[in-house]
NUZANU-645628 format. One line per field, with one value per residue (C-alpha): x, y, z; residue number from 1. Coordinates in nm, 4 decimals. Each point is the difference from the previous one (the first is absolute). Example, Ala and Ser with C-alpha at 12.3 -4.5 7.8 and 13.67 -1.06 7.14 Angstrom:
x <- [1.2300|0.1370]
y <- [-0.4500|0.3440]
z <- [0.7800|-0.0660]
i <- [1|2]
END
This chain:
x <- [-0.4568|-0.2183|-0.3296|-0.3074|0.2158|-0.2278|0.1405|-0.2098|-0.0419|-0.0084|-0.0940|0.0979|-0.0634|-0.3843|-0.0748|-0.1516|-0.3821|-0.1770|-0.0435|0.2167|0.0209|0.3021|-0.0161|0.1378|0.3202|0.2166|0.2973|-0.2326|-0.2688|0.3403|0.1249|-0.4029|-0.0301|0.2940|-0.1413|-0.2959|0.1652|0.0665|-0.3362|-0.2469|-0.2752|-0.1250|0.1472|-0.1847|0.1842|-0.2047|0.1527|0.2549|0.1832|-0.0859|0.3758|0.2890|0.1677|-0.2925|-0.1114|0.3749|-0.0630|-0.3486|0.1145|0.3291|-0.2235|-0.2254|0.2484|0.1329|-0.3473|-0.2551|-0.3518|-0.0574|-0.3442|-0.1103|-0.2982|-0.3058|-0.1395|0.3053|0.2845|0.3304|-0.1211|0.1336|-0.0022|0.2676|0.0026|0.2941|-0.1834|0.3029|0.3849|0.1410|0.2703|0.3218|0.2043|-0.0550|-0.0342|0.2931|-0.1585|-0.2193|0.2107|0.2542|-0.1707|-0.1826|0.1764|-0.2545|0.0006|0.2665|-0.2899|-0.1336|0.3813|-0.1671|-0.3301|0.1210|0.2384|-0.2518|-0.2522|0.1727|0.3416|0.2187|-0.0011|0.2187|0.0344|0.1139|0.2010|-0.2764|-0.0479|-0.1613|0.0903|0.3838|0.0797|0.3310|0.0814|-0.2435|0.1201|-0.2129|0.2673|-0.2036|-0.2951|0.2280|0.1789|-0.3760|-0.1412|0.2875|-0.0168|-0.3522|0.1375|0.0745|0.2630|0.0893|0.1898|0.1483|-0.0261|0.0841|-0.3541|-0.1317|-0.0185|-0.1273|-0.1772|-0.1345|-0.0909|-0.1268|-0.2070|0.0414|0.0510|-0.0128|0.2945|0.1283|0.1133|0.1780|-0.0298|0.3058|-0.2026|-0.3848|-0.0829|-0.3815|-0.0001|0.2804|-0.2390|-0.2987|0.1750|0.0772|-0.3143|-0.1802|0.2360|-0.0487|-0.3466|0.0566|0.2975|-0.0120|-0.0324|0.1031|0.2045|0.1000|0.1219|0.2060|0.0886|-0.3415|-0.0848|-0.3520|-0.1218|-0.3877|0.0281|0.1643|-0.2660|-0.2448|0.1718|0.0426|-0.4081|-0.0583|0.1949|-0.1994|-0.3369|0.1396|0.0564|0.3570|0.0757|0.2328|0.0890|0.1925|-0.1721|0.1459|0.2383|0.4186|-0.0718|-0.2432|-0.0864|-0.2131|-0.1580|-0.1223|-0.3454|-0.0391|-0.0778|-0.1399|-0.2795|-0.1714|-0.0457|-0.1928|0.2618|-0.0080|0.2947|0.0672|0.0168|0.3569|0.1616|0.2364|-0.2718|-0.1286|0.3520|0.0354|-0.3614|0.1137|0.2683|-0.2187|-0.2257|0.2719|0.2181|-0.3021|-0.1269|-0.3251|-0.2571|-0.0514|-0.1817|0.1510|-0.2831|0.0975|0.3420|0.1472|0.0556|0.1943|0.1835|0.1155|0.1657|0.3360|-0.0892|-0.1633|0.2476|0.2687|-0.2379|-0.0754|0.3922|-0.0477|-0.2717|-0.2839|-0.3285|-0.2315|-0.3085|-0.2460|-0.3084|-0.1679|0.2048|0.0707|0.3144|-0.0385|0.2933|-0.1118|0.1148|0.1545|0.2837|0.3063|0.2891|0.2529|0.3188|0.0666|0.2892|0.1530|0.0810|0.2643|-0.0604|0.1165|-0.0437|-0.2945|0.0393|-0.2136|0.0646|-0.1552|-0.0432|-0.1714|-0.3223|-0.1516|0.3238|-0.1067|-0.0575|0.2734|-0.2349|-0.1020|0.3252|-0.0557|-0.3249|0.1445|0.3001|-0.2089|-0.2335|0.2944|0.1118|-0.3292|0.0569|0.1881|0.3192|0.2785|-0.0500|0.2961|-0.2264|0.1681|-0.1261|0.2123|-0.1148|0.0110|0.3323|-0.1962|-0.3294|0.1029|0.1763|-0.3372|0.0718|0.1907|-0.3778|-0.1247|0.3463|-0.0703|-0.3595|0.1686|0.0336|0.3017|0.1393|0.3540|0.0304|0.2908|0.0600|-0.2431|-0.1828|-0.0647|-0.1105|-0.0025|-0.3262|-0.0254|-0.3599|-0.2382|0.1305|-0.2674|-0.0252|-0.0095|-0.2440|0.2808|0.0507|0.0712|-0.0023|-0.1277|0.2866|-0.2047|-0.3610|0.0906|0.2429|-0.2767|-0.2700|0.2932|-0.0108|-0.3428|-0.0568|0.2642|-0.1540|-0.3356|0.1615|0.2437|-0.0982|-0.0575|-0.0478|0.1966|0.0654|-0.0057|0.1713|0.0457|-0.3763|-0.0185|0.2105|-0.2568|-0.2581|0.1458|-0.0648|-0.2955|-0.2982|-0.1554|0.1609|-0.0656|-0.3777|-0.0049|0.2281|-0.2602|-0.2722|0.2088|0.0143|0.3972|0.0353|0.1925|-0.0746|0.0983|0.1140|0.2503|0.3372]
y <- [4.0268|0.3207|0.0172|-0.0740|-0.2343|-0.3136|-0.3643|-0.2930|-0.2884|-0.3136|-0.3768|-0.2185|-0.3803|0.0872|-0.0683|0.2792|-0.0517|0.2090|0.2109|0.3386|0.3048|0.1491|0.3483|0.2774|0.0006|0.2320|0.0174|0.0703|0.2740|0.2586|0.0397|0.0321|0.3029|0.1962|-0.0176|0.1073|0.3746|-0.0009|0.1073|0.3141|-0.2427|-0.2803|-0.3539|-0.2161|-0.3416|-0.3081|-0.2991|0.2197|-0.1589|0.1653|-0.0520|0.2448|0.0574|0.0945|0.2428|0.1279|0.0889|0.1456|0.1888|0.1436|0.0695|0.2107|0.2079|0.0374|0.1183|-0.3106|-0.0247|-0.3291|-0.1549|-0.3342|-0.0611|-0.0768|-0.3524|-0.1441|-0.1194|0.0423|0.2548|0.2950|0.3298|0.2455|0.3358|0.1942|0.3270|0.2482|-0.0493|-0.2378|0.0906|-0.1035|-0.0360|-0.3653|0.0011|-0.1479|-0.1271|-0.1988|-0.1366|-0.1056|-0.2576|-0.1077|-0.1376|-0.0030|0.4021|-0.0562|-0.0436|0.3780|0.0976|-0.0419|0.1294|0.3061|0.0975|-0.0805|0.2499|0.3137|-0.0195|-0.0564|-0.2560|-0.0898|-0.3189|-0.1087|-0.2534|-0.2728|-0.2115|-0.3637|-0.3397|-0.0704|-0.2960|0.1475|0.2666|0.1250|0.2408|0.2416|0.0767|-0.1925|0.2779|0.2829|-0.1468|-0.0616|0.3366|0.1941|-0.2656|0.2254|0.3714|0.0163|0.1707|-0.1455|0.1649|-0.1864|0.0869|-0.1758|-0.0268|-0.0466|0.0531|0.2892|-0.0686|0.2709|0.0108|0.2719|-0.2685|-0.4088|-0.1151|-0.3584|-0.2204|-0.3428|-0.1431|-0.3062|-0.0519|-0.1048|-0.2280|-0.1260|0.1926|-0.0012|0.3607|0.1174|-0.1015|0.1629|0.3449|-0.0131|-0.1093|0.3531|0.2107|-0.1650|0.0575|0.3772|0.0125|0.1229|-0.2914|-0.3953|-0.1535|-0.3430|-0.1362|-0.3280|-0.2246|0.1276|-0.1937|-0.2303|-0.0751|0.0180|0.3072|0.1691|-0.1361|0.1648|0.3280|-0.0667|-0.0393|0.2988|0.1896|-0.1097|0.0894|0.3582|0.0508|-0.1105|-0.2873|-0.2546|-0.2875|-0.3787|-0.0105|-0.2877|-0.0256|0.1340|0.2606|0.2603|0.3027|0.2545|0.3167|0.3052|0.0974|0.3595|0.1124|-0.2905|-0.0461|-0.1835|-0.4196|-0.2419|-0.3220|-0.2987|-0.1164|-0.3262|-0.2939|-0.0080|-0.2964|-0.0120|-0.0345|-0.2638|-0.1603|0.0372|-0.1662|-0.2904|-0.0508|0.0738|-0.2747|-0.2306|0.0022|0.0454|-0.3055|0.1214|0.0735|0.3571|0.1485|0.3223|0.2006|0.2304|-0.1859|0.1858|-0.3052|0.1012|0.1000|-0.2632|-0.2146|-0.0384|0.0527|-0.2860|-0.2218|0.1455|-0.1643|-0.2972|-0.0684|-0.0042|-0.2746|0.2609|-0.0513|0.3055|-0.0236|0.2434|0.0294|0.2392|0.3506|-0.1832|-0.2271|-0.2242|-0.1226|-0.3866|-0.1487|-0.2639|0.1057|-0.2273|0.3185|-0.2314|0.2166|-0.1765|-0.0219|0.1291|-0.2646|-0.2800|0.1067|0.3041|0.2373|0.2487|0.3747|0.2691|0.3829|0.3620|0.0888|0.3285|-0.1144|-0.2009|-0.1934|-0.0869|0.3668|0.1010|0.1141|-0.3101|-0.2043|0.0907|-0.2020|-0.2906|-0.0724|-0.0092|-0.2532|-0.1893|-0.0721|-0.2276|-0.1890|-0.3164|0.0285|0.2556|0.2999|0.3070|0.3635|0.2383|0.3420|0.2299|0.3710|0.1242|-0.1604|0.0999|-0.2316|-0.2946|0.1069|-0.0698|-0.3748|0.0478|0.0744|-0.3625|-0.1756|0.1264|-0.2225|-0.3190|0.0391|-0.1506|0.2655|0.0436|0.3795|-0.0141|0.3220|0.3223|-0.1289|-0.3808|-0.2222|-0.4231|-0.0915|-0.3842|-0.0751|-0.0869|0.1954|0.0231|0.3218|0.1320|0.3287|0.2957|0.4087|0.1014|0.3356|0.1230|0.1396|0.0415|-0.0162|-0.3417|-0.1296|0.1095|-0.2631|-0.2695|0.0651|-0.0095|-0.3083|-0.2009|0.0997|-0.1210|-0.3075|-0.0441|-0.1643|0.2195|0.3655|0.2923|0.3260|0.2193|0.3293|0.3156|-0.0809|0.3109|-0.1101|-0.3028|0.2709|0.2069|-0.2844|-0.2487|0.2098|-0.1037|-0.3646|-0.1096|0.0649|-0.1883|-0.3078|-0.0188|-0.0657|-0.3049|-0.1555|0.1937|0.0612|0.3427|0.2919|0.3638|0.0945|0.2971|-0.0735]
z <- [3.0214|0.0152|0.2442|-0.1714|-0.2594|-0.0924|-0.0530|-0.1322|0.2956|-0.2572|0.1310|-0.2840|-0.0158|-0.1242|-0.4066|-0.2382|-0.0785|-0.2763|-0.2588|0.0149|-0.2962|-0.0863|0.0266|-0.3334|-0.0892|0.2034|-0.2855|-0.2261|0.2384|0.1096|-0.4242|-0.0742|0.3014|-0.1693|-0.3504|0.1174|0.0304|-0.3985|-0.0512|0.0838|0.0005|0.2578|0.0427|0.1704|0.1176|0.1651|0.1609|0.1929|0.3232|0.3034|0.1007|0.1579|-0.3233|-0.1499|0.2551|-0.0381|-0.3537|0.0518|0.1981|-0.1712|-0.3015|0.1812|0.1154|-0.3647|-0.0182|-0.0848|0.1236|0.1013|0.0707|0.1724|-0.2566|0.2618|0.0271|-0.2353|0.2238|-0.1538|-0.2729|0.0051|-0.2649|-0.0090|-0.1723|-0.0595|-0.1602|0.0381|-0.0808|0.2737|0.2011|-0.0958|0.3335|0.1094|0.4012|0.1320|0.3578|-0.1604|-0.3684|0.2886|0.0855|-0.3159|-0.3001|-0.2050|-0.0059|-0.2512|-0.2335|0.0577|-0.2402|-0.3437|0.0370|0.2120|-0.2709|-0.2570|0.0825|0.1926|-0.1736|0.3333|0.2638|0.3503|0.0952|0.3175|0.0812|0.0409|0.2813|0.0501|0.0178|0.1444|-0.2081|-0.1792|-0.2549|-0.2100|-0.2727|-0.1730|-0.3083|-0.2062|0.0685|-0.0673|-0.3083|-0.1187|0.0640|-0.1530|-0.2964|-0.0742|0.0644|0.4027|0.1412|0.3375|0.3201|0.2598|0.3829|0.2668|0.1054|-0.3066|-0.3704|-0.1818|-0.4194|-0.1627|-0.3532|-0.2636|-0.1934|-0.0700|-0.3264|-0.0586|-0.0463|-0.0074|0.2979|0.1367|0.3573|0.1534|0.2393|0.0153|0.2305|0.1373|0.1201|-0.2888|-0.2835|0.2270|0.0063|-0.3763|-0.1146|0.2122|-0.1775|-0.3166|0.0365|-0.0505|-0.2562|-0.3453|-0.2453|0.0586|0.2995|-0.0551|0.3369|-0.0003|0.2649|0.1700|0.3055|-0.0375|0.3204|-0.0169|0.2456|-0.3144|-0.2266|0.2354|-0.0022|-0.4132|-0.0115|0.2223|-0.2311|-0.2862|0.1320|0.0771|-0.3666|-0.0654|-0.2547|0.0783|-0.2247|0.1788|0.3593|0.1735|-0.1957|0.0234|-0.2823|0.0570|-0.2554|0.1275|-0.1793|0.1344|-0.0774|0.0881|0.3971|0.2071|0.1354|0.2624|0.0460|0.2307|0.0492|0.2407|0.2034|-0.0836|0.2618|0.2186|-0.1562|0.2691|0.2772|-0.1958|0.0319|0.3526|0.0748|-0.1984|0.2241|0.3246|-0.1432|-0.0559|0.2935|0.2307|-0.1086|-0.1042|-0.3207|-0.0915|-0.3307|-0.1017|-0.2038|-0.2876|-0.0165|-0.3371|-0.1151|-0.3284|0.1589|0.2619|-0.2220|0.1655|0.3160|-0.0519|-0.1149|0.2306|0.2560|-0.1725|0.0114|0.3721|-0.0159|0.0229|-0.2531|-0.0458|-0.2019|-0.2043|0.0499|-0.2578|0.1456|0.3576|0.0470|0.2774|0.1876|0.1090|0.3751|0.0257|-0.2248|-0.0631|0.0680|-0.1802|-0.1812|-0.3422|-0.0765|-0.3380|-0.2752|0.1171|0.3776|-0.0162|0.2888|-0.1611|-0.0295|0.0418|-0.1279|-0.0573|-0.3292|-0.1688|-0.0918|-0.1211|0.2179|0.3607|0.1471|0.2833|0.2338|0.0347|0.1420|0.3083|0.0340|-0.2066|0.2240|0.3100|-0.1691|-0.0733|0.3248|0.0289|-0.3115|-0.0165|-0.1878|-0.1050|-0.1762|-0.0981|0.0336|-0.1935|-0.0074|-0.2571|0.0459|0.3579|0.2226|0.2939|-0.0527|0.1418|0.3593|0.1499|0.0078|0.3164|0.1784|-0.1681|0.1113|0.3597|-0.0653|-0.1014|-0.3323|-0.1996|-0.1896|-0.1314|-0.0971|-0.2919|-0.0836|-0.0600|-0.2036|0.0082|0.2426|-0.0033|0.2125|0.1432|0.0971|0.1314|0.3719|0.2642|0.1049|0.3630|0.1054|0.0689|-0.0161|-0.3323|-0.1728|-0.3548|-0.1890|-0.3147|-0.1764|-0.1493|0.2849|0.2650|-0.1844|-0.0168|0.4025|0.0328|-0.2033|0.1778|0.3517|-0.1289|-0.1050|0.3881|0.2692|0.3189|0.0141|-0.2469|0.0434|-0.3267|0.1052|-0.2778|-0.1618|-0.1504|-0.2815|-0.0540|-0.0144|-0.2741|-0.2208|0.1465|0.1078|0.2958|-0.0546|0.4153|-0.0663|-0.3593|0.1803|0.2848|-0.2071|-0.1528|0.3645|0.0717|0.3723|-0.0199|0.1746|-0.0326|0.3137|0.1797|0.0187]
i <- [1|2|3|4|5|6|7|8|9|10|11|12|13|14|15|16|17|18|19|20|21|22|23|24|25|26|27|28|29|30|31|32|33|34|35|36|37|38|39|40|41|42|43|44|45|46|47|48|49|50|51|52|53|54|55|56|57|58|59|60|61|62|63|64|65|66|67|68|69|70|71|72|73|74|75|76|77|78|79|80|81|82|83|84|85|86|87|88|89|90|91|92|93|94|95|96|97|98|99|100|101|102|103|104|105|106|107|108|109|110|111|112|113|114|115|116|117|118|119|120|121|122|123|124|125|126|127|128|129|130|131|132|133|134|135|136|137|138|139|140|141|142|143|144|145|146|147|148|149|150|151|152|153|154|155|156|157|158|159|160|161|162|163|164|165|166|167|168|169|170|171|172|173|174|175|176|177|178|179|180|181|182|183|184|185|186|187|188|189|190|191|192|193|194|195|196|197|198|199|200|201|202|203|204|205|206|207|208|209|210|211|212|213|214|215|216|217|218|219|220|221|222|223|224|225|226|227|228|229|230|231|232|233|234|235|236|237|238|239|240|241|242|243|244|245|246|247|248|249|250|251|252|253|254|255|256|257|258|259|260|261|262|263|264|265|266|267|268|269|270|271|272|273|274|275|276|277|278|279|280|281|282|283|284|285|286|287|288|289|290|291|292|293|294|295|296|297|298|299|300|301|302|303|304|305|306|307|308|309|310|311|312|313|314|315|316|317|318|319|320|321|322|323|324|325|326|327|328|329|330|331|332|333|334|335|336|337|338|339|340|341|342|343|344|345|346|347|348|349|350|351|352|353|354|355|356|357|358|359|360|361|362|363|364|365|366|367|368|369|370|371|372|373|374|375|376|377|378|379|380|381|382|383|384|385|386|387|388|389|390|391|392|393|394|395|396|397|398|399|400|401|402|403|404|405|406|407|408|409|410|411|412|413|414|415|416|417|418|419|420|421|422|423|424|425|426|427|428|429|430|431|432|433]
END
């Protein structure tokens, strides 16, 4: 571990008092900083995450050639104005370790004709293949080199097409709904992921001048409307923080009111947790997570063992099995996890085992989790954005003392989350390793 490294000092045992606010979306905030170079005018985005992988992005964009502004007296709004063509060589320093600079493909090609890509970095949960992007973009006119560090798409002009994804994939449908946004007549894209981050991205789109017909749903059709200009558009609330303070709440023992919950968009995450004996309630745009909560698995019909799975939305989202499992292992009963997309995800269970819980690891990709296990304070590391909140939710919930090593991976996806847990009564402290 580097000098100067920080780790979070955690003393769990303590319930969660209090009224928290998720912050914007960061799935949605990195697609919406990329289309902002399809236009000469300014975008202005509100709501945006004041996170590492946001900073990442800013600050890849600006050397493509953005201006970006802090607006003054409006936290997390921010205008950026791309006046002059963009550059079209993606630094590789910085995409290395953002994945989300995989979104920068489509509008990059859209507006200057060419674009490198890196090989992007992020998250190391398992493979992550971007032929779905390239199939997508040639689909509409691109002609794509391969390098070994990299991938070369250049293009004389789009023309629309139609186009079946050969996977929902979030930032696969983000890429080919930028270029689309420039191509000559109508691209029909099937298969299109719907997270909301991708309705976000859909409505951004919109106000900049393109038409686009089936948001939210699997079928999108999307018109150009001559050269775009610029949009004002709010980040919408991180569903998945929302999910991870429901389990905080819940294992913790304590009542929290999450503010600005999204709640449309909570609809299986809330069930998922209602499986595991948790109740949430609305109140107006709140959801309040009660104490006192019964964390009692049901079983499925005729006692069967229940399962729980990823699914592209609106299925339970992936990034949040991570936090699921862990609240598991406080919940009374048997439950199968089985996360589908990455075969990576779920080696972080070894860090809970080493706490007490009961965990039986199958294979890649599923785990059987007998609860409830009390969990003992211990040094863990933060593999991932979503693993790293698993971590920090079962210290919270341990008796004795944790040490959360490799924060910085918590930080590119929770900002500031030790100063936001304090005020809910969490004794955690960001320390030097």
């Amino acid at each position: 571990m580097s000098e100067g490294q920080k780790v979070f000092r955690v003393k769990g045992g303590r319930p969660l008092q209090g009224v928290i606010r998720p912050e914007g979306n960061k799935n949605e905030a990195l697609p919406l900083l990329a289309a902002s170079l399809l236009t000469k005018e300014p975008v202005v985005l509100e709501n945006v995450p004041d996170i590492e992988d946001v900073r990442q992005m800013i600050g890849i964009i600006q050397h493509l050639g953005a201006q970006v502004t802090s607006l003054e007296g409006k936290p997390g709004h921010i205008r950026i104005h791309t006046p002059e063509t963009p550059g079209s060589d993606i630094p590789a320093d910085l995409s290395t370790l953002l994945r989300g600079s995989v979104t920068l493909a489509g509008p990059l090609l859209a507006r200057t004709g060419r674009v490198f890509l890196p090989r992007p970095g992020g998250d190391r949960i398992g493979r992550r293949r971007l032929d779905t992007h390239i199939l997508a973009l040639q689909s509409l006119g691109a002609k794509v080199q391969i390098f070994p560090d990299g991938f070369e798409l250049t293009a004389d002009r789009l023309v629309g097409a139609d186009i079946w994804l050969d996977e929902a994939s979030v930032t696969g449908t983000e890429n080919a709904l930028c270029a689309a946004a420039y191509a000559e007549g109508e691209t029909i894209i099937r298969h299109a992921a719907s997270e909301p981050h991708v309705q976000g991205l859909c409505r951004l789109l919109v106000s900049m001048g393109v038409s686009i017909d089936g948001i939210g749903s699997n079928i999108l059709r999307i018109r150009s409307n001559g050269p775009l200009k610029g949009a004002e558009h709010r980040v919408s609330p991180d569903y998945l923080e929302v999910g991870s303070f429901i389990s905080l709440a819940a294992v913790t023992g304590g009542e929290v009111l999450i503010e600005d919950a999204d709640l449309p968009n909570l609809r299986m995450i809330r069930q998922v947790f209602s499986r595991l004996g948790i109740e949430t309630r609305p109140e107006g745009d709140a959801l309040r997570v009660p104490g006192d909560q019964n964390l009692e698995i049901i079983s499925d019909m005729g006692g069967a063992v229940p399962h729980i799975d990823d699914a592209p939305w609106p299925g339970f989202p992936a990034d949040m099995t991570s936090v699921i499992l862990v609240t598991a292992t406080q919940c009374n009963g048997t439950v199968l996890i089985h996360e589908k997309m990455f075969e990576s995800r779920l080696f972080f269970v070894d860090r809970l085992i080493s706490m007490g819980a009961k965990i039986v690891l199958c294979d890649p990709h599923r785990a059987v989790v007998m609860g409830p296990s009390p969990l003992s304070g211990a040094v863990v590391s933060s593999p991932d954005i979503r693993a790293g909140m698993a971590m920090l939710i079962a210290a919270l919930c341990a008796q004795g003392e944790s040490t959360i090593q490799n924060i910085g991976q918590i930080d590119r996806g929770f900002a500031r989350i030790d100063e936001r847990l304090l005020k809910l009564g969490a004794r955690i402290e960001r320390i030097d390793a």
